[in-house]
DOTORBA-95543 format. One record per residue: residue in one letter; x, y negated, z of N, C-alpha, C in turn. Coordinates in steps of 0.05 Angstrom, whole numbers, plus 5000, padded with zeros to 4 digits. Layout:
// DOTORBA-95543
aXYZXYZXYZ ...
// end
This chain:
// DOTORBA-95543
x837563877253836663607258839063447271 x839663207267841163037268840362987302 x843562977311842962847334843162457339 x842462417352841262117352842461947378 x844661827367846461727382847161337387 x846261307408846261047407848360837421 x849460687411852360557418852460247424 x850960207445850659827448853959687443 x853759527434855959367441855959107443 x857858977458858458627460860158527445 x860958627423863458667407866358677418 x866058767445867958827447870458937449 x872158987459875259167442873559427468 x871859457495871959667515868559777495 x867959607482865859777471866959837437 x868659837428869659987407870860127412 x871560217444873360427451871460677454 x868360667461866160727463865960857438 x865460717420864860837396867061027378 x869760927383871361147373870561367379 x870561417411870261647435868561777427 x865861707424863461757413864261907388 x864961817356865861927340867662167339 x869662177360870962397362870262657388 x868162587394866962757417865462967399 x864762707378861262967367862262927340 x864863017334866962977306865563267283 x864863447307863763717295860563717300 x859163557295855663507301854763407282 x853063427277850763257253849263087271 x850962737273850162617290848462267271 x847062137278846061947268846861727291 x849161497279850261387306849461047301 x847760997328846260737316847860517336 x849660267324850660197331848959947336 x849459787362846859647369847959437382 x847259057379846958927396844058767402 x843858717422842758507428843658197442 x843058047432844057717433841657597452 x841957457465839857357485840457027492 x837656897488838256617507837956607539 x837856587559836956597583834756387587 x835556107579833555907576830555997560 x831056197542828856397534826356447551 x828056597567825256767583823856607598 x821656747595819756597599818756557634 x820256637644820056647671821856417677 x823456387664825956147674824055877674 x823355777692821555467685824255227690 x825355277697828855047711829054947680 x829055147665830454997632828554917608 x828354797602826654747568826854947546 x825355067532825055287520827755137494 x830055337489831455287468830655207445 x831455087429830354957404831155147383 x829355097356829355337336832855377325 x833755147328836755177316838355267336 x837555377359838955477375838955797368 x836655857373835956067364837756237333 x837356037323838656107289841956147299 x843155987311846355947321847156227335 x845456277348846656567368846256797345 x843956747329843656977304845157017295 x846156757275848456767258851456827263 x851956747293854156827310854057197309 x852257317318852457537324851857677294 x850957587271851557707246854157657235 x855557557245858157467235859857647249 x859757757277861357947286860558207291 x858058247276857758567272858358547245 x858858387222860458537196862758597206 x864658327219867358377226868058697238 x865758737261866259027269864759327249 x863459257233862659467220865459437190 x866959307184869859297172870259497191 x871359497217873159597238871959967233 x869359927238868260187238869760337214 x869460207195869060417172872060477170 x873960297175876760307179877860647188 x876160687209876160957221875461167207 x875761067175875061317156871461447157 x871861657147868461817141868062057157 x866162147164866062407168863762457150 x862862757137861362777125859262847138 x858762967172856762977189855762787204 x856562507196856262387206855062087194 x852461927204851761737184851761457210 x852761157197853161057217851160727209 x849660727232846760497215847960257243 x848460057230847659727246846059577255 x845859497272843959367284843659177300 x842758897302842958667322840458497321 x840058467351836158427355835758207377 x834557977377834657817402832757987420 x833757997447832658027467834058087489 x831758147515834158187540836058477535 x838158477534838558857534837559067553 x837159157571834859337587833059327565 x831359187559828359167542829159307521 x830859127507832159247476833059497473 x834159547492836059867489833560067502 x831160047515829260217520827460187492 x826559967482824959937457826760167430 x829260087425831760327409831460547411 x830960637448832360927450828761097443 x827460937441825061057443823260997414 x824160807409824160787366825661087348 x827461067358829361277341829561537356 x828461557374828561807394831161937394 x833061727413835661657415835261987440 x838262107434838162337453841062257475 x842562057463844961977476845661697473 x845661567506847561247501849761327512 x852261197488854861197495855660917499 x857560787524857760587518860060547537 x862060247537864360247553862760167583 x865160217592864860217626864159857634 x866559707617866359327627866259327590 x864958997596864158897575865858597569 x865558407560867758137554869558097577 x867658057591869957957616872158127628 x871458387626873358607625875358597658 x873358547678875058587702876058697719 x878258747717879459027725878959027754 x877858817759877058907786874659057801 x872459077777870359197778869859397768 x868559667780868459947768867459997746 x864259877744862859897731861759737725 x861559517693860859337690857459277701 x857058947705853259047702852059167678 x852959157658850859267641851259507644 x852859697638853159957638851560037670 x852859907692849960087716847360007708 x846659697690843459687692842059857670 x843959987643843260127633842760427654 x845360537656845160867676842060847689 x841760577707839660557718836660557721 x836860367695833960367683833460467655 x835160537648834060747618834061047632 x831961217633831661397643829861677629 x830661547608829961757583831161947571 x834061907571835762067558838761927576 x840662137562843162107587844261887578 x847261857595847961557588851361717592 x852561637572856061717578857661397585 x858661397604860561067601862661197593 x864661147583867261107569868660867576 x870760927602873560717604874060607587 x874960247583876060237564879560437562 x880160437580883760557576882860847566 x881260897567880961237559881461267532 x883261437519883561567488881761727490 x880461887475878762157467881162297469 x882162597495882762757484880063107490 x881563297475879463577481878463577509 x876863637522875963727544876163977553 x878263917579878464127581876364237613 x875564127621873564107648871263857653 x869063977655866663677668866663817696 x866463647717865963737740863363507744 x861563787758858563767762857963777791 x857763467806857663547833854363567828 x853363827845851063857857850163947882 x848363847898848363937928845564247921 x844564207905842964417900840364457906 x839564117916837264017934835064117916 x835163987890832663917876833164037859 x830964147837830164397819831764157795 x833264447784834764277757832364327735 x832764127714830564147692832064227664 x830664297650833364457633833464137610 x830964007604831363767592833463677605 x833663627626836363417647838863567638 x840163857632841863967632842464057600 x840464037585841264007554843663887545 x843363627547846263527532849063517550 x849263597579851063677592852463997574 x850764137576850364357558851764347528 x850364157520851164217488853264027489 x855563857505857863697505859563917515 x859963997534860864267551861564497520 x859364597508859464837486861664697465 x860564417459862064337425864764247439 x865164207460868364137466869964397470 x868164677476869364897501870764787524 x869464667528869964627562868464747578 x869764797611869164907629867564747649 x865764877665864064617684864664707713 x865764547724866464637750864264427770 x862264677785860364567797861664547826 x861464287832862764227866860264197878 x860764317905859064277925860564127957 x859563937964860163907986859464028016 x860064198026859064288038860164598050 x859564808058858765098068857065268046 x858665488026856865628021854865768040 x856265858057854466028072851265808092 x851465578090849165328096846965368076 x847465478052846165338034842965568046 x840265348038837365468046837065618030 x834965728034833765958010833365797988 x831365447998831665337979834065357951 x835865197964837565177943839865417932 x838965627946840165817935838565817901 x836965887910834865887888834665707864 x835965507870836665267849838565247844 x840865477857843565557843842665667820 x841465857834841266207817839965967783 x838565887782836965747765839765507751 x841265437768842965277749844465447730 x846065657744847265857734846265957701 x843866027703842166047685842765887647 x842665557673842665397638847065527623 x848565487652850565577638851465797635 x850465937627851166277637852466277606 x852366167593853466187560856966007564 x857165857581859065627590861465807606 x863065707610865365867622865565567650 x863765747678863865607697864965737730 x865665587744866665607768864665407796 x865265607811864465417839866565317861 x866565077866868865007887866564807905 x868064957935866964777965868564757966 x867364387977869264168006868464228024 x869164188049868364108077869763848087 x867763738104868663588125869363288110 x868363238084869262988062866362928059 x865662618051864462538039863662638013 x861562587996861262637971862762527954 x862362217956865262087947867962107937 x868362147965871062267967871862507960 x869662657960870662977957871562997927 x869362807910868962847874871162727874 x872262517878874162307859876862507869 x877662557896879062767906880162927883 x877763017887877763357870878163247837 x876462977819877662997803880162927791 x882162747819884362677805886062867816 x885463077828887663257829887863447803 x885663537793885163717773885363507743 x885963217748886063247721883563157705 x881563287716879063367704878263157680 x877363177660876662887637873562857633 x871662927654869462837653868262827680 x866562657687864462767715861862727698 x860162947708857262877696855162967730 x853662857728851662867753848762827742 x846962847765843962787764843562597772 x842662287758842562087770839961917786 x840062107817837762017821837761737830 x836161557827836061227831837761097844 x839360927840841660887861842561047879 x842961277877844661527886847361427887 x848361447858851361427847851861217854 x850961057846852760707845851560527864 x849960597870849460507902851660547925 x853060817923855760817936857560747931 x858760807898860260667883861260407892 x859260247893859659937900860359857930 x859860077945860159947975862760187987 x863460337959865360587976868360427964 x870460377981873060287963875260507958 x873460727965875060967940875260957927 x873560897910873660857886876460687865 x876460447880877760217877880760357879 x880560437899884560647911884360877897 x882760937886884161167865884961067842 x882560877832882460807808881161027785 x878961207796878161357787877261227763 x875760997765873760917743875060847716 x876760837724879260707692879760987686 x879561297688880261437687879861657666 x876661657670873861877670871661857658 x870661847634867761857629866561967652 x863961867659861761877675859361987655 x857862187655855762287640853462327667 x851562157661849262067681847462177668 x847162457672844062587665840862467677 x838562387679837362287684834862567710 x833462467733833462647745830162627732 x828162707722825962687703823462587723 x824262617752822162547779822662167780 x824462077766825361817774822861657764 
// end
């Protein structure tokens, strides 16, 4: 069965960096890759009362705009040659995106959103564009990969998996960490912040049980002390190199710090690293 891969974009050059990435990640998969926009008025919604509902030729103008630059970019696509495991479908839909990309991922029983980190405005001063956190955030169905725009696709050679070991992993949540980890052979280096010898019975127990989903994976354990979580991950992954982080994204966990930590910003981790935001299934 085809895996089911979904790729928003604003047509932009950080979301065709997305979709290359995407193509050459799952280059060896039988993947179905649904390339997707949504176009939106704001004066639209119907909550907005400040503006007058847009007029029908408005409506038609943003259509025709955004059919005009998904041929331009489906040229681009195909440019990138064929794969024979691989089939690639278009798509552009008025509505809010949150709405749209939950209505998609749950039409096509989407198992993966890939998408860039910033979108038009492209500001290097911001980690994470808004759409890409309001997606991670509120699509909570299946995982979410961001992709740097500066990032090339190369092999993977490590995901580092911070987990504190709190809460029972679900093997749905650790599937496609799983099956990205196997088709690249990469290694998963689980960080913990902390004292092995701290850890409760609890979470021993939800080691022993992680261990489990990768016992087929070629993995390692590394403790911090005395660091932030923050600090310890971005630390640890720009010393090692590392070319992925993947986590459990429980509700503003991640990017709730993200935004208020300026580690981030002084490493420059985020220009660096795919982020793979597994979803925590209690959210």
């Amino acid at each position: 069965m085809k895996k089911q891969i979904l790729i928003p974009t604003d047509y932009s050059s950080n979301a065709f960096n997305a979709i290359v990435y995407a193509f050459k990640l799952l280059k060896d998969e039988d993947c179905e890759f649904h390339i997707f926009h949504s176009y939106f008025l704001v004066r639209s919604a119907k909550s907005n009362l400040l503006f007058p509902e847009p007029e029908p030729a408005e409506y038609k103008a943003v259509e025709e705009k955004s059919e005009q630059k998904m041929e331009l970019l489906k040229k681009k696509v195909f440019e990138l040659g064929t794969n024979p495991r691989h089939s690639v479908l278009f798509d552009h839909k008025f509505g809010p995106l949150i709405d749209s990309i939950k209505e998609k991922v749950l039409k096509e029983n989407i198992d993966l959103i890939c998408m860039g980190t910033r979108g038009v405005t492209d500001d290097i001063e911001v980690a994470y564009g808004r759409n890409s956190v309001n997606v991670m955030e509120s699509v909570r169905t299946c995982a979410v990969l961001a992709v740097p725009a500066n990032v090339s696709f190369s092999p993977l050679n490590e995901i580092v998996f911070p987990a504190d070991f709190k809460s029972l992993y679900k093997e749905k949540e650790m599937e496609i960490l799983v099956n990205i980890a196997r088709i690249g052979n990469a290694a998963i280096r689980i960080l913990h912040i902390g004292k092995e010898k701290d850890l409760t019975v609890k979470q021993q127990d939800n080691r022993v049980l992680l261990e489990k989903y990768f016992e087929e994976l070629d993995f390692s354990y590394h403790w911090l002390e005395n660091v932030s979580v923050l600090e310890g991950l971005f630390t640890f992954v720009e010393r090692r190199n590392s070319e992925m982080i993947s986590f459990i994204n429980r509700k503003h966990w991640f990017f709730g710090s993200v935004f208020t930590n300026p580690l981030v910003k002084n490493l420059g981790i985020h220009s660096k690293v795919p982020l793979l935001a597994l979803h925590d299934s209690r959210s």
